[in-house]
ZADO-1210 file (C-alpha; in nm, 4 decimals, padded with zeros to 6 digits):
<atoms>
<atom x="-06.7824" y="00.0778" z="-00.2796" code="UNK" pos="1"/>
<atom x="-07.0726" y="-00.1886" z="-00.2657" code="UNK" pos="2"/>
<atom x="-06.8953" y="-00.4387" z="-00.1848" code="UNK" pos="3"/>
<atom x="-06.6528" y="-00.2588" z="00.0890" code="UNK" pos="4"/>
<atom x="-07.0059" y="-00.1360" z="00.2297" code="UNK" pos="5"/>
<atom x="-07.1566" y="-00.5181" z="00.2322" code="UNK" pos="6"/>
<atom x="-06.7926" y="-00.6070" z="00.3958" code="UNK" pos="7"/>
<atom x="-06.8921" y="-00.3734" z="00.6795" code="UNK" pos="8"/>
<atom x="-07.2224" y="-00.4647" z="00.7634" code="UNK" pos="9"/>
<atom x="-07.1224" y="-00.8724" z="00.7386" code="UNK" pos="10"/>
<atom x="-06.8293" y="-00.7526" z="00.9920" code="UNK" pos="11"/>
<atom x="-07.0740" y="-00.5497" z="01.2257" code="UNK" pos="12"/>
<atom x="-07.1755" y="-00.8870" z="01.4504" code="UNK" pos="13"/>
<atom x="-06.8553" y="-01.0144" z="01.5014" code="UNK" pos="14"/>
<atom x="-06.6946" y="-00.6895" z="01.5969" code="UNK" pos="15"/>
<atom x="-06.9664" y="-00.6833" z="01.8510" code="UNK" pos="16"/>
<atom x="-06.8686" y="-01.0127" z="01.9516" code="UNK" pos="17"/>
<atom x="-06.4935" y="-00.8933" z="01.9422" code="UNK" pos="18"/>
<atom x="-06.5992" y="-00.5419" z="02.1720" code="UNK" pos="19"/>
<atom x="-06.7226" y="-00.8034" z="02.4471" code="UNK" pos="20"/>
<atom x="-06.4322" y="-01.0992" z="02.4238" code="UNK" pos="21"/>
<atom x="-06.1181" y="-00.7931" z="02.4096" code="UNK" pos="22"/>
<atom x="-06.2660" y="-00.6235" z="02.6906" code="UNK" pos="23"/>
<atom x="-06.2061" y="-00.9025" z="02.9200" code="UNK" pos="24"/>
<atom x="-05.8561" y="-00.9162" z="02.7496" code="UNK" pos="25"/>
<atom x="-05.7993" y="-00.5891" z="02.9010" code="UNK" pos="26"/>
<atom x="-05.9282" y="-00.6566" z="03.2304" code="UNK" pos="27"/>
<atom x="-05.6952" y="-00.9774" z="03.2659" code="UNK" pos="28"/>
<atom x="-05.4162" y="-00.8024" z="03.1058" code="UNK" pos="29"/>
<atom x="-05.4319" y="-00.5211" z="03.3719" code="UNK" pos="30"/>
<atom x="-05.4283" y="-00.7556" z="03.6438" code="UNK" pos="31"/>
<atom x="-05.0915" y="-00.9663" z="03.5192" code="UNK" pos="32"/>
<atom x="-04.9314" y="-00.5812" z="03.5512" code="UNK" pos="33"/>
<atom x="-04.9391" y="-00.4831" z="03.1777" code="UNK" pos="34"/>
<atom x="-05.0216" y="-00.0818" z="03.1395" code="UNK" pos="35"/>
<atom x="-05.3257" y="-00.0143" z="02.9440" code="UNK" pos="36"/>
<atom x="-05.1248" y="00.0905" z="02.6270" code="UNK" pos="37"/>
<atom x="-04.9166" y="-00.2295" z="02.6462" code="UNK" pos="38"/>
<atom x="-05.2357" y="-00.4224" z="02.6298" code="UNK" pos="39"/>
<atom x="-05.4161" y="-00.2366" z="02.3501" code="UNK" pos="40"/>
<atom x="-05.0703" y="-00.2248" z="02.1826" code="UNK" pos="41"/>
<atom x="-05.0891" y="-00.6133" z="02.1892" code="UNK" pos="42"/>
<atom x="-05.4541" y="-00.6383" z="02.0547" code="UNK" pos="43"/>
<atom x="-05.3405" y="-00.4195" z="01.7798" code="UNK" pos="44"/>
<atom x="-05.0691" y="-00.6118" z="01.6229" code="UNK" pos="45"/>
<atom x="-05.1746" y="-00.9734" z="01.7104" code="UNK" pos="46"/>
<atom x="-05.5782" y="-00.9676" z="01.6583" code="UNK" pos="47"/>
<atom x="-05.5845" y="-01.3239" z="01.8192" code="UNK" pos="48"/>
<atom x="-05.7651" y="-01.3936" z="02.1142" code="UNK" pos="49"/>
<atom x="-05.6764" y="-01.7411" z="02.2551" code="UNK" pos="50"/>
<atom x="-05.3017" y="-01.6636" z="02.1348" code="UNK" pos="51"/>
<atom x="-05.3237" y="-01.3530" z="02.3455" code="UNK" pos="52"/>
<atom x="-05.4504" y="-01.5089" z="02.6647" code="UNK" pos="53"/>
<atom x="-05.1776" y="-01.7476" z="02.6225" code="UNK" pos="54"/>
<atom x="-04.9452" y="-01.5149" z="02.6097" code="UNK" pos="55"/>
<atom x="-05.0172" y="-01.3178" z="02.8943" code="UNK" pos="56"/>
<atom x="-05.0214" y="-01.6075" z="03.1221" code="UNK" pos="57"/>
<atom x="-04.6870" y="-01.7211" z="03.0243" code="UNK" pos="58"/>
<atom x="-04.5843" y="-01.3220" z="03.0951" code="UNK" pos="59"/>
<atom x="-04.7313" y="-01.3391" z="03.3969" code="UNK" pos="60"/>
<atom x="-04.5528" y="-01.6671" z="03.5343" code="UNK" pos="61"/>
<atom x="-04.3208" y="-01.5590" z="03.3913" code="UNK" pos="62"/>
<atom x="-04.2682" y="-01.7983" z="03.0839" code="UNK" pos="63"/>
<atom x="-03.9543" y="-01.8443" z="02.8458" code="UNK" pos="64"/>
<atom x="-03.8781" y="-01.7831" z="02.4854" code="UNK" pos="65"/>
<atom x="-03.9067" y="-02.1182" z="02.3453" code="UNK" pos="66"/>
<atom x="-04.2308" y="-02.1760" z="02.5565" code="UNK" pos="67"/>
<atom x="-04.3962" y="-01.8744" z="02.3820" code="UNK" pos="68"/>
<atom x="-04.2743" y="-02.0009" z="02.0797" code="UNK" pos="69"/>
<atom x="-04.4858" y="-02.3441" z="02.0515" code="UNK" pos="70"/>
<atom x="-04.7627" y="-02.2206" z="02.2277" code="UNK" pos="71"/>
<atom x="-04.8367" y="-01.9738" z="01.9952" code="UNK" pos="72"/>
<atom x="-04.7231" y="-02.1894" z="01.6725" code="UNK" pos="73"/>
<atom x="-04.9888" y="-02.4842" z="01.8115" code="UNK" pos="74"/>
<atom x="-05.2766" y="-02.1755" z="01.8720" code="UNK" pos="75"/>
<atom x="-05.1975" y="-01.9568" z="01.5896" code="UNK" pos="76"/>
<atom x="-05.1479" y="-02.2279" z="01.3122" code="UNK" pos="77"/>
<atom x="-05.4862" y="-02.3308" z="01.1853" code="UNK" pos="78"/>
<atom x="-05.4578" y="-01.9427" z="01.0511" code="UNK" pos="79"/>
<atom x="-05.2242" y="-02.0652" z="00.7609" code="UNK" pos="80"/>
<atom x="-05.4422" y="-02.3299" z="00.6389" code="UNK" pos="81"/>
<atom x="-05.7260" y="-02.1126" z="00.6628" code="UNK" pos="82"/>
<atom x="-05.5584" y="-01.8236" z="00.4237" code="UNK" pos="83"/>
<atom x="-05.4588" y="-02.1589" z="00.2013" code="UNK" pos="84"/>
<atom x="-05.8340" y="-02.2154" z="00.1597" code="UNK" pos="85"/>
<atom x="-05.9940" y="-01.8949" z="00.1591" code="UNK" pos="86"/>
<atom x="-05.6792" y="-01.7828" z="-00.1251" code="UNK" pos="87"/>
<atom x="-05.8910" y="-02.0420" z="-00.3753" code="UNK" pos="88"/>
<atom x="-06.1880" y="-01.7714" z="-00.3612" code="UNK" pos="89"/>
<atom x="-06.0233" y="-01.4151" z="-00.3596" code="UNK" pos="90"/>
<atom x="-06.0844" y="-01.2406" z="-00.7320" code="UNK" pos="91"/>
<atom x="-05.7838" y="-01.2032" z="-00.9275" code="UNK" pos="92"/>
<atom x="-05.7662" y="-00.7845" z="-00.8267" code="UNK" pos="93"/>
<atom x="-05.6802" y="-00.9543" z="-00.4367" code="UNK" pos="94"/>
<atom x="-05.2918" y="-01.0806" z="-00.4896" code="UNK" pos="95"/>
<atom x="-04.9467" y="-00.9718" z="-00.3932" code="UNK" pos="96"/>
<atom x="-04.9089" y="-00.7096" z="-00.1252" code="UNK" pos="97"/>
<atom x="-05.3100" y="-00.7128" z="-00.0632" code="UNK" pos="98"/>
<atom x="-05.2877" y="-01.0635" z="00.0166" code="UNK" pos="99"/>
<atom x="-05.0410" y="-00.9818" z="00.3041" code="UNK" pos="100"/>
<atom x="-05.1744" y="-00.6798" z="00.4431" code="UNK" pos="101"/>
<atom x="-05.5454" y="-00.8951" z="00.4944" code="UNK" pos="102"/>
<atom x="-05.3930" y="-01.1957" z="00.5816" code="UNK" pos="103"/>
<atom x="-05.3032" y="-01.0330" z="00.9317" code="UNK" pos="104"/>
<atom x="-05.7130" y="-01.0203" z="00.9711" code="UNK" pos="105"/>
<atom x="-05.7780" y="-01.3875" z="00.8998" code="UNK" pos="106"/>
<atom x="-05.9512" y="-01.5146" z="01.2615" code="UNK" pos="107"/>
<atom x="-06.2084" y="-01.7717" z="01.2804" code="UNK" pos="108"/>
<atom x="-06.5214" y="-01.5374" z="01.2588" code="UNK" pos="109"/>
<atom x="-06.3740" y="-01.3633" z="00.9747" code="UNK" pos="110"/>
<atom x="-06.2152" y="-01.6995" z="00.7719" code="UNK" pos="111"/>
<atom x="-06.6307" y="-01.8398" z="00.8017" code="UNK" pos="112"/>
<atom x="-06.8207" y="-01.5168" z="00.6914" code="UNK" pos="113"/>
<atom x="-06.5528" y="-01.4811" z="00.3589" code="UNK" pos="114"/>
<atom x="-06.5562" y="-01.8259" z="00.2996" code="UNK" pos="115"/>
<atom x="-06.9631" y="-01.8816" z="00.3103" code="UNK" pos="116"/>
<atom x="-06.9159" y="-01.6626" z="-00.0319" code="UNK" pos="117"/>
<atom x="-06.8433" y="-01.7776" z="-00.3776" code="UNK" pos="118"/>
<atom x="-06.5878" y="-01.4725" z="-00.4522" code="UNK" pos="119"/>
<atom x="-06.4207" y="-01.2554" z="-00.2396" code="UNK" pos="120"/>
<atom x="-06.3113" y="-00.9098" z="-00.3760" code="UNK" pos="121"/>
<atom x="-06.0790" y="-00.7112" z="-00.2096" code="UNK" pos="122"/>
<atom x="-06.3106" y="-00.4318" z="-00.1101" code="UNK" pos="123"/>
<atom x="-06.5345" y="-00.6425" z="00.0512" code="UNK" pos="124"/>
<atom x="-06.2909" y="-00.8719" z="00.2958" code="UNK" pos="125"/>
<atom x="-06.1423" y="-00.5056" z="00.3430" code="UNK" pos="126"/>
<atom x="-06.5117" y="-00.3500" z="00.4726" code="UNK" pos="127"/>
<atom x="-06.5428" y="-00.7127" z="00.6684" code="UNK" pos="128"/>
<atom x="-06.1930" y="-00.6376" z="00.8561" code="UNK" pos="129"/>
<atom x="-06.2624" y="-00.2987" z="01.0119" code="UNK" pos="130"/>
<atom x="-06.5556" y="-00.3140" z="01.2543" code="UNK" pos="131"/>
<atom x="-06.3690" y="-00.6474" z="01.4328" code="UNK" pos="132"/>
<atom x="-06.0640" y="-00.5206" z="01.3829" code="UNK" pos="133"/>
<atom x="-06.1813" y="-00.1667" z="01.5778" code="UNK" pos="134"/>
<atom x="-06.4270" y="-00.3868" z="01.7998" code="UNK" pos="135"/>
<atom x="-06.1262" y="-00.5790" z="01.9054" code="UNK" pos="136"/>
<atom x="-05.8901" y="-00.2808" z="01.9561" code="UNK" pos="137"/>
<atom x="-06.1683" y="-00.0404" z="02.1523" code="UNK" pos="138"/>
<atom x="-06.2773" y="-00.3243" z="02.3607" code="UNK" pos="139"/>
<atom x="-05.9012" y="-00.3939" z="02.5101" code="UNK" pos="140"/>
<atom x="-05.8667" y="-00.0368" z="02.5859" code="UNK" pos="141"/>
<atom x="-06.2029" y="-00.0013" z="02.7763" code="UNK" pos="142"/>
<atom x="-06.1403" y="-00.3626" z="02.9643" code="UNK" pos="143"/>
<atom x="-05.7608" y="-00.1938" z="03.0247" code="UNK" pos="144"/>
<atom x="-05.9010" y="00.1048" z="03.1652" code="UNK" pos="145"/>
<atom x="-06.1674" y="-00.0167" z="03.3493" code="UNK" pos="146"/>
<atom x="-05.9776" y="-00.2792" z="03.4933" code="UNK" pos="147"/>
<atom x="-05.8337" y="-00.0087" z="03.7401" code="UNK" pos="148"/>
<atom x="-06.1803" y="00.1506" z="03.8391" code="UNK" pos="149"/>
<atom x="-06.4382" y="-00.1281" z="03.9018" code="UNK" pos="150"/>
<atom x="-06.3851" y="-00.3528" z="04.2032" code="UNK" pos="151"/>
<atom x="-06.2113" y="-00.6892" z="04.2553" code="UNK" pos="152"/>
<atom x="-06.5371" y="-00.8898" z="04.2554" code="UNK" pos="153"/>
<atom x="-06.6680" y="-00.8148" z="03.9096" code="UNK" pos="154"/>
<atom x="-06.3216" y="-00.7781" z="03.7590" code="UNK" pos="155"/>
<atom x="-06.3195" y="-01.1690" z="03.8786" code="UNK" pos="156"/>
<atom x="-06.6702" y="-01.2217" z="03.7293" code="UNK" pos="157"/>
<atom x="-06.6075" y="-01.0862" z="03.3888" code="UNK" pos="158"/>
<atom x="-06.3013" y="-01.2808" z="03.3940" code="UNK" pos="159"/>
<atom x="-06.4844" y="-01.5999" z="03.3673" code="UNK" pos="160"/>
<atom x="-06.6218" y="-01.4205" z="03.0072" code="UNK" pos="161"/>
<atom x="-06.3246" y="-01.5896" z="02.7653" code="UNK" pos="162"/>
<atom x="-06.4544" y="-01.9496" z="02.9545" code="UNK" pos="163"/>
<atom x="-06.8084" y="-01.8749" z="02.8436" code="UNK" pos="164"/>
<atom x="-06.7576" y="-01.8052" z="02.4973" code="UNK" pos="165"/>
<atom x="-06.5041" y="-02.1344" z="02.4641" code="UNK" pos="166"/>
<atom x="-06.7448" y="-02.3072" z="02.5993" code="UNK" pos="167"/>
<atom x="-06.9962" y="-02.1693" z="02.3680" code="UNK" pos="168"/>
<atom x="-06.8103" y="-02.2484" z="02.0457" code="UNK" pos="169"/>
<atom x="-06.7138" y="-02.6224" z="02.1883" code="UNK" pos="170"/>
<atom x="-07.0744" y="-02.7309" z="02.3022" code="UNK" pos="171"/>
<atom x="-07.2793" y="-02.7384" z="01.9811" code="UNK" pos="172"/>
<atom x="-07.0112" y="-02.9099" z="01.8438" code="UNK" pos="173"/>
<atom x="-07.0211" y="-03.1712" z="02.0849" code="UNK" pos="174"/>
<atom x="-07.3520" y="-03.2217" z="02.0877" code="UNK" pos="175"/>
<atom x="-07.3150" y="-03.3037" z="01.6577" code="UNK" pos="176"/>
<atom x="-07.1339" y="-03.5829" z="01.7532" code="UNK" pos="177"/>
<atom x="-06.9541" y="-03.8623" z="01.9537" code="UNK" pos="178"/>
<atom x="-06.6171" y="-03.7985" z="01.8183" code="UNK" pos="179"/>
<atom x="-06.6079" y="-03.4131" z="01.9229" code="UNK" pos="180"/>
<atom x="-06.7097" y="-03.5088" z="02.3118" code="UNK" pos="181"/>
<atom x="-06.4573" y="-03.7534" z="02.3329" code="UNK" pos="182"/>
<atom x="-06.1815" y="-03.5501" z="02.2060" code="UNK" pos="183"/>
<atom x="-06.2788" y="-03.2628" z="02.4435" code="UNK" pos="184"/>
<atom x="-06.3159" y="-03.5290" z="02.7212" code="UNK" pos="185"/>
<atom x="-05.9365" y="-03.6209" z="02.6745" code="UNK" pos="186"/>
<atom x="-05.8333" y="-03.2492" z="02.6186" code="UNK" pos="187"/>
<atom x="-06.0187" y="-03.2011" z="02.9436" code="UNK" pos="188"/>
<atom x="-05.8539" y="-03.5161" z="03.1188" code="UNK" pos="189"/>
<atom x="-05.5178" y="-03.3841" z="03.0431" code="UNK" pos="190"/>
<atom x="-05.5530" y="-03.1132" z="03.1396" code="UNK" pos="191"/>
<atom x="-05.6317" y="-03.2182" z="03.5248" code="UNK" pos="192"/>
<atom x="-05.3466" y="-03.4312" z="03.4735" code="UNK" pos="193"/>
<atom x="-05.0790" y="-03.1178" z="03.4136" code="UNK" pos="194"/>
<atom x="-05.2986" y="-02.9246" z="03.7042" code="UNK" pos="195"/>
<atom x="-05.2818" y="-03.1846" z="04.0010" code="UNK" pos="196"/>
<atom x="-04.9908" y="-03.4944" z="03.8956" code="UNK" pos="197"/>
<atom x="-04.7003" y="-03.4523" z="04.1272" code="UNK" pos="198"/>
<atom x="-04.4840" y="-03.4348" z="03.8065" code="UNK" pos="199"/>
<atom x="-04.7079" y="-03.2986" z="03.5594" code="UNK" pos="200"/>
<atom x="-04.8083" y="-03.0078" z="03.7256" code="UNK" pos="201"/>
<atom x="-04.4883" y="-02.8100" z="03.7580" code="UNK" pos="202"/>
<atom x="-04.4651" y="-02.7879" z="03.3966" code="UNK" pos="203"/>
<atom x="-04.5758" y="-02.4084" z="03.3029" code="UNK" pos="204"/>
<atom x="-04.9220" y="-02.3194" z="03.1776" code="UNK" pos="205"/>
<atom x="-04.8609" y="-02.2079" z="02.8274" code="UNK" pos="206"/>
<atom x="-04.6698" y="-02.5652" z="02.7410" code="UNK" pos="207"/>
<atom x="-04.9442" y="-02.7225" z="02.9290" code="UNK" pos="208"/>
<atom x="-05.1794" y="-02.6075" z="02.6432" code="UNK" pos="209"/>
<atom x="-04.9533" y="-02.6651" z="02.3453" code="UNK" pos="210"/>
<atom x="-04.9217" y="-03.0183" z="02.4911" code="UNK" pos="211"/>
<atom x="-05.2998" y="-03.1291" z="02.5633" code="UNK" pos="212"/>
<atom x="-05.3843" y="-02.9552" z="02.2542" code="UNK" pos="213"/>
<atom x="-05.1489" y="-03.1716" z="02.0400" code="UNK" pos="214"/>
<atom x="-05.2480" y="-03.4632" z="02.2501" code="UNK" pos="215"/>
<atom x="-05.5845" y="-03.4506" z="02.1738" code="UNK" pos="216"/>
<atom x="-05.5699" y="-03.3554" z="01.8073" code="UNK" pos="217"/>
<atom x="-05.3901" y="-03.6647" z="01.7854" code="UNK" pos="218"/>
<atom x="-05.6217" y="-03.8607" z="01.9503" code="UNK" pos="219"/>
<atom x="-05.8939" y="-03.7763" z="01.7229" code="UNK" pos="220"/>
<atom x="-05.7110" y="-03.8691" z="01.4411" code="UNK" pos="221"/>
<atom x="-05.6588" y="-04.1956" z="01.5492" code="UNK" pos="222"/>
<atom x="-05.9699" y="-04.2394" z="01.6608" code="UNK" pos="223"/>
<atom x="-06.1836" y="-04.0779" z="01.4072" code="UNK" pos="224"/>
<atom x="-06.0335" y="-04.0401" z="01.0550" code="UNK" pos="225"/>
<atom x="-06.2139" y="-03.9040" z="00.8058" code="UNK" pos="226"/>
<atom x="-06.2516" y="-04.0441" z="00.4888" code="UNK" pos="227"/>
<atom x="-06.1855" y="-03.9226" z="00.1711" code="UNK" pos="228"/>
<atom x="-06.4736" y="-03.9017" z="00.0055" code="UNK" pos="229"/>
<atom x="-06.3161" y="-03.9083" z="-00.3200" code="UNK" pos="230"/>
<atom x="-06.1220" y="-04.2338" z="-00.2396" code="UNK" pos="231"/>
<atom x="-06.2132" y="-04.5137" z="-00.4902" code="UNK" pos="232"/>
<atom x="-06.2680" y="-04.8595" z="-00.3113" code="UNK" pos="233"/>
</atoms>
């Protein structure tokens, strides 16, 4: 019970954070025509945020199939390496069926706080899940609701919300280094290429991403390799 109670209060910041980011999830999903129990429906069973503002502006164009596909493979991805690393520090009482049910929880916010600790029991990632996992859920339904009740104008303001908090995770990174800024310089670049080329720009919105993201990635590794620091020279 200690530890499930020391999971809740490490979880109580970023559910916060969640409440905030969700409820312009549910603003923006109300305006591509989604109901407000469709929305919160999608918050509860995905519990991603970029994935799910991908995937309601491929709904909304509308997108295909396959297009949904890779765009949420390239989003949702770095989620399997981060249950790869995070497995090496789970007690031996979180396996099998836990390992599952949790792994549905792993976001960024979540992989960093379980990860800054030496061992993680069960009952602690458990407490650490329900406060964003709530924070997310409540905060689509009041965005979904609201959505239909406050005007235009600030529905278009607190639209610009997901932007600010992208752009506050990608700054102080940039400003660590050179290689960061010039991989989000070539993201950026690319993307102004699929918005305004004659060719480029008919391709859809949600392959757009997938491809600039891949793009740049790749760029960066070629780039800006990192070293093994184990390698013997």
């Amino acid at each position: 019970m200690k530890d499930f109670t020391e999971g809740l209060k490490s979880g109580l910041p970023i559910g916060l954070g969640y409440l905030s980011v969700s409820f312009t999830f549910g603003i923006i999903a109300v305006k591509y025509g989604l109901t407000w129990w469709e929305a919160v429906i999608i918050s509860m069973l995905t519990v991603t945020s970029a994935g799910q503002f991908a995937a309601i502006t491929i709904m909304g164009s509308p997108g295909h199939y396959l297009e949904m596909l890779i765009s949420q493979c390239t989003i949702n991805v770095r989620y399997s390496f981060m249950s790869i690393s995070l497995s090496q520090k789970v007690n031996k009482r979180f396996k099998g069926i836990w390992r599952f049910i949790f792994g549905f929880m792993i976001t960024d916010e979540i992989f960093a706080v379980a990860s800054s600790r030496d061992n993680v029991s069960r009952s602690f990632f458990a407490g650490l899940c329900v406060l964003p996992y709530i924070g997310w859920s409540s905060g689509t339904l009041i965005g979904a609701l609201l959505g239909n009740v406050l005007p235009h104008s600030l529905m278009s303001a607190l639209g610009l919300a997901i932007y600010g908090m992208f752009v506050a995770i990608v700054v102080p990174d940039m400003k660590k280094g050179r290689s960061v800024t010039i991989v989000v310089l070539i993201a950026f670049a690319l993307s102004c290429l699929f918005r305004y080329a004659p060719v480029l720009k008919n391709v859809s919105a949600g392959l757009s991403i997938s491809i600039c993201a891949i793009l740049a990635a790749l760029a960066g590794a070629i780039l800006f390799p990192v070293s093994d620091s184990n390698d013997q020279e």
